[in-house]
C-alpha positions as CSV (number, residue, x, y, z in Angstrom):
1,X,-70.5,59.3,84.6
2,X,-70.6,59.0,88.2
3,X,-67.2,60.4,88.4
4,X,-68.3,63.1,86.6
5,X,-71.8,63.8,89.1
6,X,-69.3,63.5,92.1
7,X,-66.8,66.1,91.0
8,X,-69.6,69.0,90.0
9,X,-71.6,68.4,93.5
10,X,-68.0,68.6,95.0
11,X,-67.1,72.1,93.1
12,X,-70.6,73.6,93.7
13,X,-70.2,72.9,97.4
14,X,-66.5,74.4,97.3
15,X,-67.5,77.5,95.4
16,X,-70.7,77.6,96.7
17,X,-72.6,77.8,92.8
18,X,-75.7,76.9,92.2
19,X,-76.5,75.0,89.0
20,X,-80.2,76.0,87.0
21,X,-81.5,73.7,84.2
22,X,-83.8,74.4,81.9
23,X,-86.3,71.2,81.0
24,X,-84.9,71.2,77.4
25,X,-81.4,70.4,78.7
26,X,-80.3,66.6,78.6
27,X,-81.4,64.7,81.1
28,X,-78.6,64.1,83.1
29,X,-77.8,67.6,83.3
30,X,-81.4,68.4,84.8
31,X,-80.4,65.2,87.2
32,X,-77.5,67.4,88.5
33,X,-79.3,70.9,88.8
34,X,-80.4,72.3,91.9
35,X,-83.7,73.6,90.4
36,X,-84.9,73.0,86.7
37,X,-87.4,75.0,85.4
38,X,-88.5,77.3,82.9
39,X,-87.9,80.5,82.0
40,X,-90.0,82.3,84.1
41,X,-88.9,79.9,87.2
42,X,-85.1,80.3,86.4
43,X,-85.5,84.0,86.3
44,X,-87.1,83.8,89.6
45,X,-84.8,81.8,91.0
46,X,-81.9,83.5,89.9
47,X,-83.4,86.6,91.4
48,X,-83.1,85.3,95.1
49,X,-80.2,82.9,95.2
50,X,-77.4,84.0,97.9
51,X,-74.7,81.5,95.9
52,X,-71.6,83.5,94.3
53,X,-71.8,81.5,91.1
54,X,-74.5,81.0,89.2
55,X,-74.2,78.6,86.3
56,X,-77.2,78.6,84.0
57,X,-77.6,75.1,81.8
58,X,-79.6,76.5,79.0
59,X,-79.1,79.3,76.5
60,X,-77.2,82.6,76.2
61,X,-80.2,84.5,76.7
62,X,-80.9,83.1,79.9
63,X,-77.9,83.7,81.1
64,X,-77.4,86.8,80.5
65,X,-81.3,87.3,82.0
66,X,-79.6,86.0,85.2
67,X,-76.2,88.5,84.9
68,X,-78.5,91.4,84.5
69,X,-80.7,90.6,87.8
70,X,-78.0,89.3,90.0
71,X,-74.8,91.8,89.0
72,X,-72.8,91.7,91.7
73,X,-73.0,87.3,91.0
74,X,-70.8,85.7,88.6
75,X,-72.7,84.0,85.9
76,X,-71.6,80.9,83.9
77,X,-72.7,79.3,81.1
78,X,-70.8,75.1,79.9
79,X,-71.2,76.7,76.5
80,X,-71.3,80.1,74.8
81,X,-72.2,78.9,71.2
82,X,-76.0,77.9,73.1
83,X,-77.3,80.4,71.2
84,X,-81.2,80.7,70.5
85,X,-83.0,81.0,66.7
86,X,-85.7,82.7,68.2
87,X,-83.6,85.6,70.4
88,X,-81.2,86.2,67.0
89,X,-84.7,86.2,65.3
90,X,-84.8,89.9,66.8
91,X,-81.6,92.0,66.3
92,X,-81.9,94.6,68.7
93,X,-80.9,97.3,66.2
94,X,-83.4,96.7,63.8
95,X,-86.2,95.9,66.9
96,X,-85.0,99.5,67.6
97,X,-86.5,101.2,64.7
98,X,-89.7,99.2,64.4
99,X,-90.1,100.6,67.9
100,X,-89.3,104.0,67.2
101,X,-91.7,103.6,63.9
102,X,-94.7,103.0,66.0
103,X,-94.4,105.8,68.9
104,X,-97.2,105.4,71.7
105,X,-97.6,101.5,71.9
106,X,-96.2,99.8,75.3
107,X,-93.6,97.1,74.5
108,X,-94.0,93.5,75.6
109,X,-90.8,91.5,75.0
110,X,-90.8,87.5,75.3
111,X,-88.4,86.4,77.2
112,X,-86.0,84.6,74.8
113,X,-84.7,88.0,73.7
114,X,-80.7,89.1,74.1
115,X,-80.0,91.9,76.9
116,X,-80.2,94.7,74.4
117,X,-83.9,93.9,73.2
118,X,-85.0,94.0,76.8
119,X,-83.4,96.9,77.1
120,X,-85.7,98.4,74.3
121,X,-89.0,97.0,76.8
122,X,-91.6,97.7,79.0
123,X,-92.2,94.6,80.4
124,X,-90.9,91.2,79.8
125,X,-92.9,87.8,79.4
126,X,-93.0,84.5,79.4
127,X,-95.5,82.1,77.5
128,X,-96.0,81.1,81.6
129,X,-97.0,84.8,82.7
130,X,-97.9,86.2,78.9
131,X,-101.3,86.0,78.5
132,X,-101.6,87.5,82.3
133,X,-99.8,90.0,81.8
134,X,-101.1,91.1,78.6
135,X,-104.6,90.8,80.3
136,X,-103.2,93.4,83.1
137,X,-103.8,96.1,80.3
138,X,-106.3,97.8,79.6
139,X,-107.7,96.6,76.2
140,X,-107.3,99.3,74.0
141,X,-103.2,99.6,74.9
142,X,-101.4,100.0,71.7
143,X,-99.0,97.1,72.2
144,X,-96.1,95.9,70.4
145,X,-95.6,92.2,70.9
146,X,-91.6,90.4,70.1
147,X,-90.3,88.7,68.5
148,X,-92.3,85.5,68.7
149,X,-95.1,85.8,65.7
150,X,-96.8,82.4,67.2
151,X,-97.2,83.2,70.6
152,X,-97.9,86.4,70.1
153,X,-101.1,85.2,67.4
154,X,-102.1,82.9,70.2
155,X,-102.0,85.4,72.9
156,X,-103.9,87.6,70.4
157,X,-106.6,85.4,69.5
158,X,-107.3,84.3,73.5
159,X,-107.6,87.6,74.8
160,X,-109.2,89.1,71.5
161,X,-106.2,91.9,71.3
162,X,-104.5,92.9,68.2
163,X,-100.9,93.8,69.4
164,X,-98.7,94.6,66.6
165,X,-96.4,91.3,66.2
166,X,-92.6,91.4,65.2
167,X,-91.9,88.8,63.0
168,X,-89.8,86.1,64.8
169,X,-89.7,82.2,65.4
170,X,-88.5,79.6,67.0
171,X,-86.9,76.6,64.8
172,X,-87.5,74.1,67.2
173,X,-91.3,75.1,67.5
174,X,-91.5,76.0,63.6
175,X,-90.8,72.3,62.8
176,X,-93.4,70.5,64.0
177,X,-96.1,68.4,61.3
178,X,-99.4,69.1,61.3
179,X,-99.4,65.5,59.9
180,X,-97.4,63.8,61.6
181,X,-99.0,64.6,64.4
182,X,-102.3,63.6,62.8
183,X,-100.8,60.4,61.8
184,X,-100.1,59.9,65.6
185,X,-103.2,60.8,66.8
186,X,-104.7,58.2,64.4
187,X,-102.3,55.7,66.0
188,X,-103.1,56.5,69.4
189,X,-106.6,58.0,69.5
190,X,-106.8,58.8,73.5
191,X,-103.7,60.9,73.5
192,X,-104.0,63.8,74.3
193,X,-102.2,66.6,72.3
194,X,-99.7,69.0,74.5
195,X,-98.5,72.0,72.5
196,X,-96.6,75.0,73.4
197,X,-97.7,78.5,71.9
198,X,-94.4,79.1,70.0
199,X,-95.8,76.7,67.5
200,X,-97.9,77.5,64.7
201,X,-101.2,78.0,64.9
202,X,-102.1,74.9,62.6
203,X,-100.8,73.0,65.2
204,X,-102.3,74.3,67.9
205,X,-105.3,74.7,66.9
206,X,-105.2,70.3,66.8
207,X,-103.8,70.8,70.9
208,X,-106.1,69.7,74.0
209,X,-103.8,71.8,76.1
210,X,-101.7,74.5,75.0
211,X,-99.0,75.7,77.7
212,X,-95.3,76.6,78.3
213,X,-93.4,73.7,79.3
214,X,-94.7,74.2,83.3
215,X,-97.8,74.2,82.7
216,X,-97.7,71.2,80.3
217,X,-95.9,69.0,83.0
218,X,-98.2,70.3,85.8
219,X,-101.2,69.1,83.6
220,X,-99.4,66.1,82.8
221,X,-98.8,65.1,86.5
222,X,-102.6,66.2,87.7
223,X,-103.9,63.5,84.6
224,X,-101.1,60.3,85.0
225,X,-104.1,58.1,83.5
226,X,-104.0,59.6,80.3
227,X,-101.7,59.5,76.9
228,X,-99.9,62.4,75.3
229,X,-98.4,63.5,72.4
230,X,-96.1,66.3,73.5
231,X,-95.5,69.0,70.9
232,X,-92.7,71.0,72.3
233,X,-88.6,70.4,72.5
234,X,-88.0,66.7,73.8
235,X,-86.3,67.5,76.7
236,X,-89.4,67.9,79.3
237,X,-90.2,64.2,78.3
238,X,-87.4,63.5,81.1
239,X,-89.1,65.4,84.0
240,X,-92.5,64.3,82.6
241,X,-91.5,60.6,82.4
242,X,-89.8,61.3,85.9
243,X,-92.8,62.9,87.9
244,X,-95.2,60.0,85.9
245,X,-93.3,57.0,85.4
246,X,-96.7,55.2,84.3
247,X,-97.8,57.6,81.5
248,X,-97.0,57.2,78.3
249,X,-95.5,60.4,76.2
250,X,-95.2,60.9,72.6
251,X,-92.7,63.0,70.9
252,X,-94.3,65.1,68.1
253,X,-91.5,64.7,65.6
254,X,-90.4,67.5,63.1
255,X,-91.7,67.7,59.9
256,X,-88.4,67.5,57.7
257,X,-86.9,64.8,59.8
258,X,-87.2,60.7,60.5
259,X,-86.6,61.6,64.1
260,X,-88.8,61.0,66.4
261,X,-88.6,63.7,68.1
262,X,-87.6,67.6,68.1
263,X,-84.6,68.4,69.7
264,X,-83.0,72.0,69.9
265,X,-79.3,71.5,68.6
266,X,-78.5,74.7,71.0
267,X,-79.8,73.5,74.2
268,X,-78.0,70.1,73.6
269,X,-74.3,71.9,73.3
270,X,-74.1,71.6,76.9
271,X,-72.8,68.4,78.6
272,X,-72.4,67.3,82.1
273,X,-68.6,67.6,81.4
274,X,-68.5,70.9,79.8
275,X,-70.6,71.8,83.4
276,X,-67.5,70.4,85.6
277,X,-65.0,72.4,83.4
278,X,-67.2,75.5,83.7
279,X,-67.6,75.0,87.4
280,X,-63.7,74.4,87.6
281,X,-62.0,77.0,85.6
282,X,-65.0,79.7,86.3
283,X,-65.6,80.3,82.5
284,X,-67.1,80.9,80.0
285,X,-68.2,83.8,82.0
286,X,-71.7,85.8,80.9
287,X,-71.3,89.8,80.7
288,X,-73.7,92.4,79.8
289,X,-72.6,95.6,78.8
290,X,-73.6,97.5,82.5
291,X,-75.4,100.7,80.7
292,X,-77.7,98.1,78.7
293,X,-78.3,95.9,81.9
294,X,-79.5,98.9,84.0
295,X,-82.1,99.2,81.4
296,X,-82.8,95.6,80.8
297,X,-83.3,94.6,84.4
298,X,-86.3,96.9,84.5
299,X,-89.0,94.9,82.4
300,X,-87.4,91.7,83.7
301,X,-88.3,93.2,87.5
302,X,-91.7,94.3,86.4
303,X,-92.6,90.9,84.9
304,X,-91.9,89.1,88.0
305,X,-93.7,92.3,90.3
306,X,-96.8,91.5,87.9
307,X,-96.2,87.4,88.3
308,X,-95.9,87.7,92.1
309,X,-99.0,89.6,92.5
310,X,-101.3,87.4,90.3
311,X,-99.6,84.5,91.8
312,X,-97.9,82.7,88.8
């Protein structure tokens, strides 16, 4: 294992590539990034980096979010099959003509769309920067929401809009028990309940806190004297557990499962030595098709103008 750490930091100083981690990675790949984040902070990162390689440990979708800001970079990702339930919950041909079937609304994309359904947007999101940037419209826009049906309820019923929702999920987030999590919170009374908006709203309507993963973990670190049951994919328990080594932190687990805790089967394709091969042989390599990237970089450069001016 250390072997394996020594030879990426080596090949990332000789190619000079950067390394991004998402928090649902494995641990020991967010132990060898140079920034883990979420989406919206991997974007933003991505945007200003002056490496030549990029290589993003997450999904396909965030890679190719990366490709289409930064070009002229090459992007990398350990796996190709790191796909995402939630992005091929949207085919961007049939996203097309639910679009073109409701003429006059503005479109607000989620973030965990391919490059061809951003393409198709007005401005992109993140459940960091969503309910802000919904907010920055006036509240009679005609606004088509995608493709996440359980965020976009959420952001619905907080800001008391009635955007038009595609009809899209993420497994990971769809799994989670209303009573197991009850079941928990009978076992552990003063823990607090963490949920993310992708799940449904059964489930969050049982969370103290809902937020994307940042804003979890920053609450989390700002309140290290209580307990939490964390409703979102496992992986942020390691940055959590990391940042508040005294807390404790309870995976939510699945509904159909004796695990004890929800794990996306995408994010875990990568490993820390399918990251030294990718730094090595410079591949598998991310392209976007450069007519649909001139399009999709637009909503993706008009989330972070609109994140950057409210501060997020």
């Amino acid at each position: 294992m250390d072997n394996l750490r020594e030879e990426i930091e080596k090949l990332k100083k000789e190619k000079n590539a950067v390394v991004l981690g998402h928090y649902y990675q494995r641990g020991d790949i967010q132990d060898v990034a140079d920034f883990v984040g979420d989406s919206l902070a991997l974007a933003q990162w991505a945007a200003k980096t002056e490496a030549d390689i990029i290589v993003m440990c997450g999904v396909h979708f965030m890679g190719e979010t990366a490709k289409v800001l930064c070009p002229d970079k090459k992007v990398l990702v350990p796996d190709l099959a790191a796909g995402c339930s939630l992005a091929d919950s949207c085919p961007a041909d049939e996203f097309e003509r639910f679009v073109k079937a409701h003429p006059g609304y503005t479109v607000i994309s989620y973030v965990n769309t391919t490059a061809a359904v951003k393409a198709l947007t007005d401005v992109v999101v993140t459940s960091t920067n969503a309910r802000q940037i919904v907010e920055s419209f006036p509240q009679d826009e005609k606004i088509i929401f995608g493709p996440d049906r359980n965020l976009g309820s959420y952001i619905n019923a907080v800001t008391g809009r009635n955007m038009l929702l595609w009809n899209g999920a993420c497994h990971v987030h769809e799994q989670f028990s209303v009573e197991k999590i009850v079941e928990i919170k009978r076992e552990h009374p003063d823990a607090l309940i963490l949920a993310h908006p992708e799940c449904k709203s059964a489930v969050l309507k049982l969370a103290d806190v809902v937020g994307s993963t940042a804003a979890l973990l920053k609450y989390a670190v700002k309140h290290p004297e209580q307990s939490y049951i964390v409703a979102t994919e496992s992986g942020i328990l390691h940055e959590m557990r990391k940042q508040c080594p005294n807390t404790v932190f309870i995976p939510a687990p699945p509904a159909d499962s004796t695990c004890a805790c929800n794990e996306c089967s995408y994010m875990r394709l990568n490993t820390l030595e399918k990251l030294r091969d990718c730094l090595r042989d410079e591949t598998p390599e991310i392209t976007v098709d450069p007519a649909v990237a001139v399009r999709a970089v637009k909503p993706i450069e008009r989330m972070l103008e609109i994140s950057a001016r409210l501060g997020l």
